[in-house]
C-alpha positions in Angstrom: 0.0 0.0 0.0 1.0 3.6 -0.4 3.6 4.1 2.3 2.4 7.8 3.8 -0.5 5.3 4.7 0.8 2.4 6.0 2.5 4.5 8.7 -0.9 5.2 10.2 -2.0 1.3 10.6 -0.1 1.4 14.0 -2.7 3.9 15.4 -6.0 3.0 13.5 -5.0 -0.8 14.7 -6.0 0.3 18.6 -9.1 2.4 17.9 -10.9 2.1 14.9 -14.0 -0.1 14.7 -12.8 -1.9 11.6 -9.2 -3.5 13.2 -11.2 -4.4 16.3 -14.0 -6.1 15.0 -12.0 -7.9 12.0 -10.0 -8.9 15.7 -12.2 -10.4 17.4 -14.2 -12.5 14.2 -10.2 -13.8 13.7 -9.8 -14.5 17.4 -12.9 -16.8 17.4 -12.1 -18.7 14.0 -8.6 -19.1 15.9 -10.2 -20.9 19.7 -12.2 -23.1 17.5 -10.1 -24.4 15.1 -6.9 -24.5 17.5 -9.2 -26.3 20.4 -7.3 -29.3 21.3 -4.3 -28.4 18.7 -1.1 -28.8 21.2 0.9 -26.1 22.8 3.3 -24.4 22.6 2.6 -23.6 18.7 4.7 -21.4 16.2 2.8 -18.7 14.5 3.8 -16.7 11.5 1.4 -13.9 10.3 3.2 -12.6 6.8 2.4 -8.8 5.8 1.6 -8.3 9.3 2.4 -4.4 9.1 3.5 -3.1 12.3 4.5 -4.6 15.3 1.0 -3.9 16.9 -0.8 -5.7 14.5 0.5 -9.6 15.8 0.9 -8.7 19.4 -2.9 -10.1 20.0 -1.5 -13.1 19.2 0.9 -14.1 21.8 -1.9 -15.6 24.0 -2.7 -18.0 21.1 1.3 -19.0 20.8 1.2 -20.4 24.6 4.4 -19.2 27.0 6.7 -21.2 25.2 5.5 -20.5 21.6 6.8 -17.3 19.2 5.1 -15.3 16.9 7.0 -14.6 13.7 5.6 -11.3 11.7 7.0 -11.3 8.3 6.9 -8.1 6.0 8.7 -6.2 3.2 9.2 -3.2 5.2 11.6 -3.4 8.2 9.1 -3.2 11.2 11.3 -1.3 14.1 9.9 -3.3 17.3 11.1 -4.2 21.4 12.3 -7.7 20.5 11.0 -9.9 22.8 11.0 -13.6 23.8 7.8 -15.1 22.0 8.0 -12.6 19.1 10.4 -11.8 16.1 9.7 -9.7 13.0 11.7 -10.8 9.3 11.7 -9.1 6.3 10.5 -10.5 3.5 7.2 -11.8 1.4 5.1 -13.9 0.8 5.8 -14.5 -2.7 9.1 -15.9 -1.6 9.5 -16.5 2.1 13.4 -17.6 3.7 11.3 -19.9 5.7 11.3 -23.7 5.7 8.6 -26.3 4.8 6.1 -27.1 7.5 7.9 -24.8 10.1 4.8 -22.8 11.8 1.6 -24.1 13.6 -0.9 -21.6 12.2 0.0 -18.6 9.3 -2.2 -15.9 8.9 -2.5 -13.9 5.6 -4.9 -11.1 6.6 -5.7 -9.2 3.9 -2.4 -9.9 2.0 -3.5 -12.0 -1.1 -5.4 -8.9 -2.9 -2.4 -7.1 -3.3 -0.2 -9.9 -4.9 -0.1 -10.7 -8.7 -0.2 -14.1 -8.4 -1.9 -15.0 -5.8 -2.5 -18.4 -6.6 1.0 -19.4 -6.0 1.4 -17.1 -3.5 -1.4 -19.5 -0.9 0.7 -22.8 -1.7 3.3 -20.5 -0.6 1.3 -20.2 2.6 0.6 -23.9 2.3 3.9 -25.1 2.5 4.8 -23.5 5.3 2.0 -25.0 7.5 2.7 -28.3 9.0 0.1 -31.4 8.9 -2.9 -30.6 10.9 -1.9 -26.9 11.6 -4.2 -24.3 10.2 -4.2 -21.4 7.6 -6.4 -18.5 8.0 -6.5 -16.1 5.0 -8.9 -12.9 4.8 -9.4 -10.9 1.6 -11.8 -8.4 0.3 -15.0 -9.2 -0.9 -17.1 -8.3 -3.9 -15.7 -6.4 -7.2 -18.9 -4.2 -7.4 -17.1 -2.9 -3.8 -14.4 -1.7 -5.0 -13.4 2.2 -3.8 -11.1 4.5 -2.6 -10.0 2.2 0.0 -8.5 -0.6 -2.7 -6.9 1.9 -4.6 -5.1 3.8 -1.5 -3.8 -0.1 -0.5 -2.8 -1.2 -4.1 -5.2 -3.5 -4.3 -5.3 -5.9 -7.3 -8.7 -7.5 -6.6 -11.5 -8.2 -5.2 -13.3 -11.6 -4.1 -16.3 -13.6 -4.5 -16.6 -16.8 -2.5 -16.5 -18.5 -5.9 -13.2 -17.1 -6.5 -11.7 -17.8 -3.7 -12.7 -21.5 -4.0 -11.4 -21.0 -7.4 -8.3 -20.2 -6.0 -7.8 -23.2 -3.6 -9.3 -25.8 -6.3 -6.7 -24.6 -8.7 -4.1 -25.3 -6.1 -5.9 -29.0 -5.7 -6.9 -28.3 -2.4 -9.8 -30.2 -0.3 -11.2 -29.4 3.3 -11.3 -25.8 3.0 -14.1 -23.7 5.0 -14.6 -20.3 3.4 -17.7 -17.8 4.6 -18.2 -14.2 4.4 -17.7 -11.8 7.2 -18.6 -7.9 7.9 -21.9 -8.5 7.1 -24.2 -7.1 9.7 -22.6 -3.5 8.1 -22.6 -4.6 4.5 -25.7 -2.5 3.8 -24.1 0.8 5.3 -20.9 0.1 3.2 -22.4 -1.0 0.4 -24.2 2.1 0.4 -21.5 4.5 1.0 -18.9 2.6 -1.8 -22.1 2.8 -4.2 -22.7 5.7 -4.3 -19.1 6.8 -4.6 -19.0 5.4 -7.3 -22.6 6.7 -8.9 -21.1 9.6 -8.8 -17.2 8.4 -10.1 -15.4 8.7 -6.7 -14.4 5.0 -7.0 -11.1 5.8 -7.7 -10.5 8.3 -5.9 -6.9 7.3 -3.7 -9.0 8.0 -0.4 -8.9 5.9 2.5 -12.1 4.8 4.6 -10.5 5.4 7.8 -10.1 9.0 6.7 -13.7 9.0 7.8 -14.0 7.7 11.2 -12.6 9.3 14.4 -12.5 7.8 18.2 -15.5 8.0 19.8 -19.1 6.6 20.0 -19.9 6.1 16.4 -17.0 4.2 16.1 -17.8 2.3 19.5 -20.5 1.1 18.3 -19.4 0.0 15.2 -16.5 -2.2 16.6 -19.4 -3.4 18.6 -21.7 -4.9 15.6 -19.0 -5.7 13.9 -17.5 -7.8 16.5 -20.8 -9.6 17.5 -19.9 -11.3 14.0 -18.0 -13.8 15.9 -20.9 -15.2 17.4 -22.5 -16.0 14.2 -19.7 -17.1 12.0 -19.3 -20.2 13.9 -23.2 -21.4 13.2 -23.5 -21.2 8.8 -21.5 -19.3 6.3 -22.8 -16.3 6.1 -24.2 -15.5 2.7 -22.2 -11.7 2.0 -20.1 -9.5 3.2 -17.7 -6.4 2.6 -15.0 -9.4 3.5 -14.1 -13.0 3.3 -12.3 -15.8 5.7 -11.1 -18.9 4.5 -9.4 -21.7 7.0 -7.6 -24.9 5.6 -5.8 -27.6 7.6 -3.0 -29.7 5.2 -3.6 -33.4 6.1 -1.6 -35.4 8.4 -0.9 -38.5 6.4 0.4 -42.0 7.8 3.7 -40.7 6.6 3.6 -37.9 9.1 2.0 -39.9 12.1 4.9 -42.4 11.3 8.0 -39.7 11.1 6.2 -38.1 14.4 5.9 -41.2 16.4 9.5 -41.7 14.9 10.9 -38.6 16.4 8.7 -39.4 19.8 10.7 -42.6 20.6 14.3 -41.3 19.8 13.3 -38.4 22.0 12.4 -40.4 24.5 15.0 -42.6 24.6 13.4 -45.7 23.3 14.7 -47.8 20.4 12.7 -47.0 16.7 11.0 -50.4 15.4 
């Protein structure tokens, strides 16, 4: 995205109704699909922006587990013990195969031109039974200000996001819209913008929101999304979250109950 702007993510992260609520839907997909998953885990969350943007996710590491942020701009952060920041993308990551629990692409695959190879990029480095979470924005016919500020290249529909992960030959995956108690407020604001040929205009959204009750409120309904997700895919949205868990064949369970018994001490049959 244009740089001026991604300076300001650090403070919109803490306040504005949008990076809250977005939050808290990601923190519920995250307690049920990691329920029973072992701890400590390794998380990686590539074009995670500034340093504030991952730090929610410490808890979900465990005290023994890190949380890597990986992005193309040097992010200047307090190193400490469960997190580390590398430079770098997700296009071509100087990371190893199956090395992280859970990665997170949060709004990252929009602004990629291949994108398709870019998620089995993400899929490689997620090890059997761990969990990838990608977000993207929904909906062509939404496009505004806010894509063309961030360097978009896209838009979704659920259909082409399934597209996406059937052309990587990919099964399992769970994919539902999200924002969607607001859709009607933003579709009306981004259609209208573009009645009257505002669409692209380089203007960010946030622009138009300040702390305070309006935007109280809004995180609010926005967040009470996490309650719903978990119940049906919800049928549309100004966004979309996909989750997929890579297999764990009998080759793994072998190799790990391998690595169990030499650990251990025992002798491998």
């Amino acid at each position: 995205m244009k740089k001026d702007f991604a300076r300001q993510y650090g403070n919109l992260e803490q306040w504005h109704w949008w990076f809250r609520g977005r939050r808290r839907i990601i923190e519920s997909v995250l307690r049920r699909e990691l329920a029973g998953y072992p701890s400590p885990r390794r998380i990686l969350s590539v074009g995670c922006g500034p340093a504030e943007g991952i730090r929610w996710l410490v808890p979900f590491a465990g005290p023994s587990g890190k949380v890597v942020g990986l992005d193309i701009e040097p992010i200047h952060a307090q190193r400490l013990d469960n997190m580390e920041f590398l430079v770098g993308s997700l296009e071509q990551t100087p990371l190893a195969d199956a090395s992280f629990d859970v990665v997170l692409a949060l709004d990252v695959l929009e602004h990629l031109d291949d994108d398709s190879a870019s998620m089995l990029e993400a899929v490689r480095l997620v090890k059997p039974g761990g969990l990838l979470l990608i977000t993207v924005p929904a909906l062509p016919s939404m496009w505004g200000g806010q894509d063309v500020v961030s360097e978009h290249r896209r838009r979704y529909t659920r259909r082409t996001l399934r597209r996406l992960f059937n052309r990587a030959q990919l099964s399992g995956y769970r994919i539902s819209y999200f924002n969607s108690l607001l859709f009607p407020l933003a579709a009306g604001v981004r259609w209208s913008r573009r009645a009257l040929g505002m669409a692209t205009r380089a203007r960010s959204d946030f622009e138009d929101n300040q702390p305070g009750l309006v935007n109280e409120m809004l995180a609010w309904v926005f967040g009470a999304e996490s309650y719903l997700i978990h119940h049906t895919p919800l049928p549309i949205g100004v966004s979309l979250v996909a989750t997929y868990r890579p297999p764990v064949t009998s080759a793994t369970v072998f190799v790990a109950n391998q690595r169990t018994e030499i650990n251990s001490g025992l002798p491998a049959s």
